[in-house]
C-alpha positions as a Markdown table, in Angstrom:
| # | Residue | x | y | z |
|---|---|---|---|---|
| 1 | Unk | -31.1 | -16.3 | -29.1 |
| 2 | Unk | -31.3 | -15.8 | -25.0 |
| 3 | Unk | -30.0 | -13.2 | -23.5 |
| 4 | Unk | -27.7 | -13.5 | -20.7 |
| 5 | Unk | -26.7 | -10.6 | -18.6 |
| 6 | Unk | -23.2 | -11.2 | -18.0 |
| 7 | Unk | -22.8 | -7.7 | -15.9 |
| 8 | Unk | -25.1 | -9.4 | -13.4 |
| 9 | Unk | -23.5 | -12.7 | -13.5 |
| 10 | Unk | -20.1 | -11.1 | -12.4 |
| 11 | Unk | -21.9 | -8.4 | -10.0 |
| 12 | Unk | -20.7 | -5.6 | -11.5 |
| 13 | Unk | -22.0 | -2.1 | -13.3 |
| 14 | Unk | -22.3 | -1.6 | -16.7 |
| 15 | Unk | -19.9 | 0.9 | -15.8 |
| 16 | Unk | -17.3 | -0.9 | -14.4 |
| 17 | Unk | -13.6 | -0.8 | -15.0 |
| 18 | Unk | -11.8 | -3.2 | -16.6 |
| 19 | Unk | -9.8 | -3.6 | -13.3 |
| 20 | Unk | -13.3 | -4.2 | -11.4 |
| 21 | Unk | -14.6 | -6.4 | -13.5 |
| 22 | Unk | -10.8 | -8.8 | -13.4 |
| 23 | Unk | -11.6 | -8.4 | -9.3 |
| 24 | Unk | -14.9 | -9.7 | -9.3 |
| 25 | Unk | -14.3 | -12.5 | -11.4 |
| 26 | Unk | -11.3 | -13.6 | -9.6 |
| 27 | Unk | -13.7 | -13.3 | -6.3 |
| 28 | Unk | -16.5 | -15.6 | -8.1 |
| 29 | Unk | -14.2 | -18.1 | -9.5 |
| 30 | Unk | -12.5 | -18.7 | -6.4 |
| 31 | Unk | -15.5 | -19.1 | -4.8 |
| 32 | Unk | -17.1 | -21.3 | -7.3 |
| 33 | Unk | -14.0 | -23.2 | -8.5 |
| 34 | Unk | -15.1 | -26.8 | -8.4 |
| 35 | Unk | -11.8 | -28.2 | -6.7 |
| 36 | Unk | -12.6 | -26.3 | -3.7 |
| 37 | Unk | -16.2 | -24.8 | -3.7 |
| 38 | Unk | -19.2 | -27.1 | -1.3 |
| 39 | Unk | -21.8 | -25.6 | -3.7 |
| 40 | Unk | -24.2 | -27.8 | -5.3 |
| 41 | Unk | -23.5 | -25.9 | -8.6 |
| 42 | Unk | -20.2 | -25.1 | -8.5 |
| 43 | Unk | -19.2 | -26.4 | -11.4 |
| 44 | Unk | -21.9 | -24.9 | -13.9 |
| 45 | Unk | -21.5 | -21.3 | -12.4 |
| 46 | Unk | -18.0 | -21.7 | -12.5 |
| 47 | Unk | -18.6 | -21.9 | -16.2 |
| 48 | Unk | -20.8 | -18.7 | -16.1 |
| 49 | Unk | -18.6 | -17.2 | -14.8 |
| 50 | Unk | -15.4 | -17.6 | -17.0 |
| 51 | Unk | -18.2 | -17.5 | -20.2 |
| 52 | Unk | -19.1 | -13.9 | -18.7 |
| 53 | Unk | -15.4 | -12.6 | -18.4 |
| 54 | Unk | -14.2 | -14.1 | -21.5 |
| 55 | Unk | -16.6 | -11.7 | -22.7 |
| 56 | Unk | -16.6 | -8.4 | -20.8 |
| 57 | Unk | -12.5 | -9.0 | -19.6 |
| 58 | Unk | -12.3 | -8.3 | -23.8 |
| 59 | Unk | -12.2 | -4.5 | -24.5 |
| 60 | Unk | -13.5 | -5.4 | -28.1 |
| 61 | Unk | -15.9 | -8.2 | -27.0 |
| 62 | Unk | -17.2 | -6.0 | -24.6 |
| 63 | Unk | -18.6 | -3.4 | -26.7 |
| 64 | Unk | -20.0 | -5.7 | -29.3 |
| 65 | Unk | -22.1 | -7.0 | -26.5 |
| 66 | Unk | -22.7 | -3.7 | -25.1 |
| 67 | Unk | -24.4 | -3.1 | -28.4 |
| 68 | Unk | -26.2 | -5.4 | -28.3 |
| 69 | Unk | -28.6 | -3.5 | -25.8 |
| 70 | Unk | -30.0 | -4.4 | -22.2 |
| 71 | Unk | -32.4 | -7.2 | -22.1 |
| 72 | Unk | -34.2 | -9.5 | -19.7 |
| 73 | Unk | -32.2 | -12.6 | -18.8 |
| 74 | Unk | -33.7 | -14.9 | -20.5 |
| 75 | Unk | -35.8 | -12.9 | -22.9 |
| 76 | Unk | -35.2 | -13.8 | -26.9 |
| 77 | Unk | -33.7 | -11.6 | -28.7 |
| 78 | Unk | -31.8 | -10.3 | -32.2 |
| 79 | Unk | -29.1 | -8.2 | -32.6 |
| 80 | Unk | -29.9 | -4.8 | -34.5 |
| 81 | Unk | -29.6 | -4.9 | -38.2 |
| 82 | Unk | -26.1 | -4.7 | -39.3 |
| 83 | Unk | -24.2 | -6.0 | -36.1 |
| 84 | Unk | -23.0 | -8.7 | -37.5 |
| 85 | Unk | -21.0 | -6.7 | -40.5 |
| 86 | Unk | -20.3 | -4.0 | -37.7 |
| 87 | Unk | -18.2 | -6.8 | -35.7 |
| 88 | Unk | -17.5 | -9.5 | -38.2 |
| 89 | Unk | -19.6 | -12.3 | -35.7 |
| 90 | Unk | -22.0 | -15.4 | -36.3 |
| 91 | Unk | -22.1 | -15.1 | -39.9 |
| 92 | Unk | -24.8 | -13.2 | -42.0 |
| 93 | Unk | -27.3 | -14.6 | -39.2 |
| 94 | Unk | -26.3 | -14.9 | -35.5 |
| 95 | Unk | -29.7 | -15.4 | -35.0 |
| 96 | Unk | -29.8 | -19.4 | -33.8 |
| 97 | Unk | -27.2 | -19.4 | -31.7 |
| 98 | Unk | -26.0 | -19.1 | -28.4 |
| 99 | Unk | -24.5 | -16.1 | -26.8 |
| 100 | Unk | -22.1 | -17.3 | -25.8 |
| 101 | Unk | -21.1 | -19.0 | -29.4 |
| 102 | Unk | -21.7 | -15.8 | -30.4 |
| 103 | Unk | -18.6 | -14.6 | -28.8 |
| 104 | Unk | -16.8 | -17.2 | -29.3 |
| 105 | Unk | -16.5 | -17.0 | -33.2 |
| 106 | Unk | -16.3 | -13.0 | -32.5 |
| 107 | Unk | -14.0 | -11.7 | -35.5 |
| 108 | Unk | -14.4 | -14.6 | -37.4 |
| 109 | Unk | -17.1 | -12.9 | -39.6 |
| 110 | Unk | -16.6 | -10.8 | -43.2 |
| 111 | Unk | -15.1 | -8.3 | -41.5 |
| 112 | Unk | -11.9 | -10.3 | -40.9 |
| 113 | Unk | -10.2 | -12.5 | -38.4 |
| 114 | Unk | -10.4 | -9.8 | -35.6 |
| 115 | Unk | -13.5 | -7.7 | -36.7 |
| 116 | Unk | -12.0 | -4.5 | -38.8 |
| 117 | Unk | -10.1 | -6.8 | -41.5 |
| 118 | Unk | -6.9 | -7.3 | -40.0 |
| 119 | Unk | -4.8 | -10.4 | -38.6 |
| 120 | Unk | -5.9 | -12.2 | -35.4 |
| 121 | Unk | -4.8 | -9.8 | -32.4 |
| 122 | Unk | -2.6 | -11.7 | -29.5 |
| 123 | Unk | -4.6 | -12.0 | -26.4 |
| 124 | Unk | -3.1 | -12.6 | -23.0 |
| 125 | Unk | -3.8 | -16.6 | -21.4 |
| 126 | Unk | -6.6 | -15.8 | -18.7 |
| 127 | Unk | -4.9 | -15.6 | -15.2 |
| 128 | Unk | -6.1 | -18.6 | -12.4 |
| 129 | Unk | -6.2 | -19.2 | -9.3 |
| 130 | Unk | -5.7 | -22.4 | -7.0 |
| 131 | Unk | -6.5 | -22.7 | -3.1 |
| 132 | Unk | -3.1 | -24.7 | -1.8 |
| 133 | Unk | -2.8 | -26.3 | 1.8 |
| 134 | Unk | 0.1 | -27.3 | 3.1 |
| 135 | Unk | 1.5 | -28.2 | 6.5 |
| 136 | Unk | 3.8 | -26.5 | 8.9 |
| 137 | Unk | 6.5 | -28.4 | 8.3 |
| 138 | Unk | 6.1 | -27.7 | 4.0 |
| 139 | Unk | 6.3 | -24.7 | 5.0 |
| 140 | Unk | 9.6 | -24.3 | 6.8 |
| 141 | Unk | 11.2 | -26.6 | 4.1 |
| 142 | Unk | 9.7 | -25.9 | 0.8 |
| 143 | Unk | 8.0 | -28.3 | -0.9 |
| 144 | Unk | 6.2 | -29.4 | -4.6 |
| 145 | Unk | 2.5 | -30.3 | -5.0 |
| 146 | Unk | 0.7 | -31.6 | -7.9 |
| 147 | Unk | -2.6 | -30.3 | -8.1 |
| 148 | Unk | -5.5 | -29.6 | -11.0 |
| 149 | Unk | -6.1 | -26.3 | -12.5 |
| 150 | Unk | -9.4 | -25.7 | -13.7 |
| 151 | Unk | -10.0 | -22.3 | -16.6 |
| 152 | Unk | -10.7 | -21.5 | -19.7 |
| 153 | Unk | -8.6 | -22.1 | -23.1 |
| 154 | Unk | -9.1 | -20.2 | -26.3 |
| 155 | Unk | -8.8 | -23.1 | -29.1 |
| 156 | Unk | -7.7 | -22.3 | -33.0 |
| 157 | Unk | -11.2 | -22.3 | -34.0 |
| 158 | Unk | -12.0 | -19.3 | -31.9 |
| 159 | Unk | -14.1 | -21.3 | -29.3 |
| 160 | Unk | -13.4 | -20.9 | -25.3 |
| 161 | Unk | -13.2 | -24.5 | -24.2 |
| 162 | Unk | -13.0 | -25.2 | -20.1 |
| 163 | Unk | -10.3 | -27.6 | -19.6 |
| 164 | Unk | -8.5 | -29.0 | -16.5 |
| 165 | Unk | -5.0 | -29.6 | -16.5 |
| 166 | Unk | -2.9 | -31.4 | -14.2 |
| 167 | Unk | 0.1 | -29.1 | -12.8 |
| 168 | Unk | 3.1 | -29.8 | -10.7 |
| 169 | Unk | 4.9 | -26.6 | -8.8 |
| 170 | Unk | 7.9 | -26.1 | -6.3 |
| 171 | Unk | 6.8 | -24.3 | -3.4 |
| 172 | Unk | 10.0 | -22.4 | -2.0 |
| 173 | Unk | 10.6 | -22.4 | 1.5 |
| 174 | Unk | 9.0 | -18.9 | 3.6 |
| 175 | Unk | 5.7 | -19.3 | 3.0 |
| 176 | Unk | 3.2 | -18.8 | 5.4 |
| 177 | Unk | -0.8 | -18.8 | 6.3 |
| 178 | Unk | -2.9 | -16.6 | 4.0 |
| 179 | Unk | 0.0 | -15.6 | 1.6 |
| 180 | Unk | -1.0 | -15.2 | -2.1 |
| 181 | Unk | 1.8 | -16.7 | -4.3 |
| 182 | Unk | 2.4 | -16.1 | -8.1 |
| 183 | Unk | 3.8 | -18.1 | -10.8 |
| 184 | Unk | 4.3 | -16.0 | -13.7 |
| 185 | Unk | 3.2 | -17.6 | -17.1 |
| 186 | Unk | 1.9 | -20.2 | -15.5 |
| 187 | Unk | -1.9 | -19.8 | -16.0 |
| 188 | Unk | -3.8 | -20.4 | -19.2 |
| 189 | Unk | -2.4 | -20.4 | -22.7 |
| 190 | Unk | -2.7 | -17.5 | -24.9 |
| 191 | Unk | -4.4 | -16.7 | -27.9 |
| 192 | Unk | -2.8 | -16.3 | -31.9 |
| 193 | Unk | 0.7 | -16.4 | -30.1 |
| 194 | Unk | -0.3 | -14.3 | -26.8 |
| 195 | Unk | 1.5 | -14.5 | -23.3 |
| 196 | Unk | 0.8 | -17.2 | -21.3 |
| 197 | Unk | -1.8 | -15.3 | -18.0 |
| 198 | Unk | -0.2 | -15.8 | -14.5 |
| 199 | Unk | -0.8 | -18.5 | -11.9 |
| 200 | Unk | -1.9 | -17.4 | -8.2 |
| 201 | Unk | -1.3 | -19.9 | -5.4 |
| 202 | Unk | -3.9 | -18.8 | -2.4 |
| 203 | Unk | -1.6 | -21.2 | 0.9 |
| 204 | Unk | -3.0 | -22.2 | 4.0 |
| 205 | Unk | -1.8 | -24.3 | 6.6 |
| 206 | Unk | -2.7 | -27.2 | 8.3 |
| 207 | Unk | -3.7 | -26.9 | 12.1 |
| 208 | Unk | -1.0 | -28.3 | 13.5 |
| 209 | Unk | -0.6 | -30.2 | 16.8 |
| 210 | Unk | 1.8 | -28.2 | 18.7 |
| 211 | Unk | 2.0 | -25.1 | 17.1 |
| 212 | Unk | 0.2 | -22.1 | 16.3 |
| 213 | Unk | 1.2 | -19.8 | 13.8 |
| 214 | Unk | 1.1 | -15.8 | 13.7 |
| 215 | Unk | 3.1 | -14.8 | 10.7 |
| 216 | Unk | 6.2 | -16.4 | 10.6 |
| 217 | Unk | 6.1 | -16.6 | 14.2 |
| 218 | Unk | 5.4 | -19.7 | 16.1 |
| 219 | Unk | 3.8 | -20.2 | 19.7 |
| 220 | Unk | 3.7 | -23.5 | 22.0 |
| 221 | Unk | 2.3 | -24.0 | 24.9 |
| 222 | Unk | 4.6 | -25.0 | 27.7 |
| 223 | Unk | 3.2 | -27.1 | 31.2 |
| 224 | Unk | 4.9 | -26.9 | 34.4 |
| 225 | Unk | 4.8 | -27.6 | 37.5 |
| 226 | Unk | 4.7 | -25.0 | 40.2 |
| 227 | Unk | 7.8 | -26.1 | 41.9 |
| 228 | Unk | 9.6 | -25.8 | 38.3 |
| 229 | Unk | 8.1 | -21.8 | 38.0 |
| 230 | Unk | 8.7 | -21.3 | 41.2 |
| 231 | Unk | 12.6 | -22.4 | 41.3 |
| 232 | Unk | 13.4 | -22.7 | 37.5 |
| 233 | Unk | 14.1 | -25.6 | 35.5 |
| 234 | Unk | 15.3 | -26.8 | 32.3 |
| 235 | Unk | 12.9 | -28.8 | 30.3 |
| 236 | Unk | 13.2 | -30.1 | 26.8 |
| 237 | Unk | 10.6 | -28.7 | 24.1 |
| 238 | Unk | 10.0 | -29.4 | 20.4 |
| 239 | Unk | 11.3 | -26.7 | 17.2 |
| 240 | Unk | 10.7 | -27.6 | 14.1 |
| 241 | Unk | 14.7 | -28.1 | 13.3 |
| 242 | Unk | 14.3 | -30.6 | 16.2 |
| 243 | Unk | 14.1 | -30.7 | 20.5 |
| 244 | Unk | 16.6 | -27.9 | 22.1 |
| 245 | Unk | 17.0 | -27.5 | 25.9 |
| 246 | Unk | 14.8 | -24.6 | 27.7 |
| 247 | Unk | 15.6 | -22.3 | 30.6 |
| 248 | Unk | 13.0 | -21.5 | 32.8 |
| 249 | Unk | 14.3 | -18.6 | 35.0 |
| 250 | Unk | 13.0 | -18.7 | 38.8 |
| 251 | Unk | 10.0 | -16.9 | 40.0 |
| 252 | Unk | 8.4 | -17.2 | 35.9 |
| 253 | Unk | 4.3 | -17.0 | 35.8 |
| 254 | Unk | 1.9 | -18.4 | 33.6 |
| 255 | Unk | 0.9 | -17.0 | 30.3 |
| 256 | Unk | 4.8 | -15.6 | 30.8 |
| 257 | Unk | 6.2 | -16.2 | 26.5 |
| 258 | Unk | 10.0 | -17.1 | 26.4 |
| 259 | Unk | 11.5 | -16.0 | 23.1 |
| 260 | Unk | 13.5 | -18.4 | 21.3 |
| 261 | Unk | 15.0 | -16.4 | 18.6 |
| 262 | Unk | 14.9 | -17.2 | 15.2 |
| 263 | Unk | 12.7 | -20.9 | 16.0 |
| 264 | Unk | 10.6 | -19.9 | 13.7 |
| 265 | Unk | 9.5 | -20.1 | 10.2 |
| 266 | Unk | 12.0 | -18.7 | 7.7 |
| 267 | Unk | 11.4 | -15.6 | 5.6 |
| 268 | Unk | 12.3 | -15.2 | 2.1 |
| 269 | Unk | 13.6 | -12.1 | 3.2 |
| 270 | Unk | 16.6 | -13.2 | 4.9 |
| 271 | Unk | 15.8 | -13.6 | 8.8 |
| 272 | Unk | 13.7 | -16.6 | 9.9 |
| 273 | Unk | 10.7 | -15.5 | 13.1 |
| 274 | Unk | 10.8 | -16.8 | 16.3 |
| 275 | Unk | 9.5 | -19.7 | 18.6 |
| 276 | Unk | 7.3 | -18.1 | 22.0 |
| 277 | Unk | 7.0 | -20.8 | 25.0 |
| 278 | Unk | 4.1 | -20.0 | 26.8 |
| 279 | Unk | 4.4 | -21.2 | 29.9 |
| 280 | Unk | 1.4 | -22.6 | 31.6 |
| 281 | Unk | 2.4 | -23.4 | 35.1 |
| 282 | Unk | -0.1 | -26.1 | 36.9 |
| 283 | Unk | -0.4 | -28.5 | 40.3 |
| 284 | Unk | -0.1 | -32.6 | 39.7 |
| 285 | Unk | -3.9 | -33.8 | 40.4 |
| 286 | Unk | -4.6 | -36.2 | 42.3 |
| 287 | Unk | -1.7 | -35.0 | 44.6 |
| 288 | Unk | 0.1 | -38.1 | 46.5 |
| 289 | Unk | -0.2 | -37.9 | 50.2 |
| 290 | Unk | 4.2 | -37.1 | 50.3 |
| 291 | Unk | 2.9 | -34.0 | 48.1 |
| 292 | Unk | 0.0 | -33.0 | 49.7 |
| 293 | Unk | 2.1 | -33.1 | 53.3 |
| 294 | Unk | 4.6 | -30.9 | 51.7 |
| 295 | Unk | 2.5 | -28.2 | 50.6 |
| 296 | Unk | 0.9 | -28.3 | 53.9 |
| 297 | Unk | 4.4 | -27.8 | 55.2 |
| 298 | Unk | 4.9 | -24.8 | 52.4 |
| 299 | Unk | 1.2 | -23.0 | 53.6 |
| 300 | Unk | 2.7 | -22.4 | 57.2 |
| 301 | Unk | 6.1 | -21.2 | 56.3 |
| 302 | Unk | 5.4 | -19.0 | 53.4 |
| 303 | Unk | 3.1 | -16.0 | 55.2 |
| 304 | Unk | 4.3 | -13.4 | 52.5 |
| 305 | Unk | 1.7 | -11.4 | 50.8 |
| 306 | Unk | 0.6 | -11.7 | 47.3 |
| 307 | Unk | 1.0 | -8.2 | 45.7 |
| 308 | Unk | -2.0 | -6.2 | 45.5 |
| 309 | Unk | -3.6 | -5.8 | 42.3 |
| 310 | Unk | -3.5 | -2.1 | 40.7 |
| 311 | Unk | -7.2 | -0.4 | 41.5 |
| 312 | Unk | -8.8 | 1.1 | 38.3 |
């Protein structure tokens, strides 16, 4: 059989933890998961990928291999004499397989069903993760998405099979850009009666047209006219619950944020953020000739000075 290096598939040490080893792979299949990765091969190292964790994410799968001995990717090999009986894989002669066969009938050899003569142990259902985007307003109210959930599935036979399945969830109202969500026991199956692995929902949000988004905290830009900054006004703006009446106190400058409490996006946590209007105060252009006459008018009568600007 070929050897594949599986350590240097997943970008890890022989040495690694079992903890590193779960981090890389979830960093290399969401990269290369073929729902969301622009790689020409996404879908075949997406495979390698899962094939090369099924392996070395087992604590008894992983020393078989390991003793197996380091090769050349690539480079033909046998296992040493015995290796089969040791671990109860491929039969008398593993010889004319592939690896990754190899591993996938591992403990189904004279040894017995899991290697040392015993029952078939429970294994925990792989954990997965899916890249969800939603827009703002899914976010404020909750919402449910179907979507298609790529991983791997351990079948009766002892094979890993890579299956997509087609998944519905309810996603609860709070959520916001970058957040990482979890749905327990909702990742792939089990093995010989094993708990289900754990779902992970990476959300992102749609650029949206009026509002940007820090947090749970919104922000919208708000143009006015100089006369309205300089005298105050009340103009009508846009939340997502709806249009609500703003004051703009007298004397306000651009870039100046209003705070409308609690405008927000809600929080699972109880109290929603807030909506910032940030004014942006500008002149009409063209300007009529009535408006040009009376800022004429305003340029003689207003001589006071513009405060000075702090020196460094």
């Amino acid at each position: 059989m070929r050897y594949k290096d599986y350590y240097k598939t997943l970008g890890v040490a022989r040495t690694a933890t079992e903890a590193e080893i779960k981090k890389a792979y979830r960093k290399l299949a969401s990269k290369f998961h073929p729902d969301v990765s622009k790689e020409a091969n996404a879908k075949e190292k997406f495979q390698e990928i899962g094939e090369a964790y099924e392996t070395l994410g087992d604590k008894d799968k992983r020393g078989a291999y390991d003793s197996l001995g380091q090769h050349k990717p690539g480079q033909d090999f046998r296992p040493p004499p015995g290796w089969s009986t040791r671990f109860g894989a491929g039969g008398d002669d593993p010889g004319g397989i592939d690896l990754s066969d190899l591993f996938a009938s591992f403990g189904r050899g004279r040894a017995g069903a899991n290697g040392f003569g015993g029952a078939p142990r429970a294994r925990r259902g792989e954990d997965q993760e899916v890249n969800v985007q939603i827009s703002l307003e899914e976010a404020a109210r909750g919402t449910e998405i179907s979507m298609e959930v790529t991983g791997h599935e351990p079948m009766p036979d002892g094979r890993v099979m890579t299956r997509t399945r087609p998944l519905r969830a309810r996603i609860p109202p709070g959520v916001t850009q970058g957040e990482r969500m979890r749905l327990a026991g909702r990742g792939g199956p089990g093995a010989n009666g094993g708990p289900a692995g754990d779902l992970f929902l990476n959300i992102s949000l749609r650029p949206h047209a009026q509002f940007r988004v820090q947090g749970h905290d919104l922000y919208l830009d708000i143009p006015l006219r100089d006369w309205q900054a300089a005298l105050g006004a009340t103009v009508e703006i846009p939340t997502l619950d709806g249009p609500v009446a703003l004051k703009v106190p007298a004397g306000s400058k651009s870039g100046q944020q209003l705070r409308l409490s609690g405008k927000g996006l809600p929080t699972r946590a109880g109290k929603p953020g807030n909506l910032y209007a940030v004014l942006a105060i500008g002149v009409a252009s063209p300007l009529s000739d009535a408006a040009r006459s009376h800022y004429e008018a305003l340029r003689d009568l207003d001589s006071t000075p513009l405060p000075e600007q702090p020196s460094d």
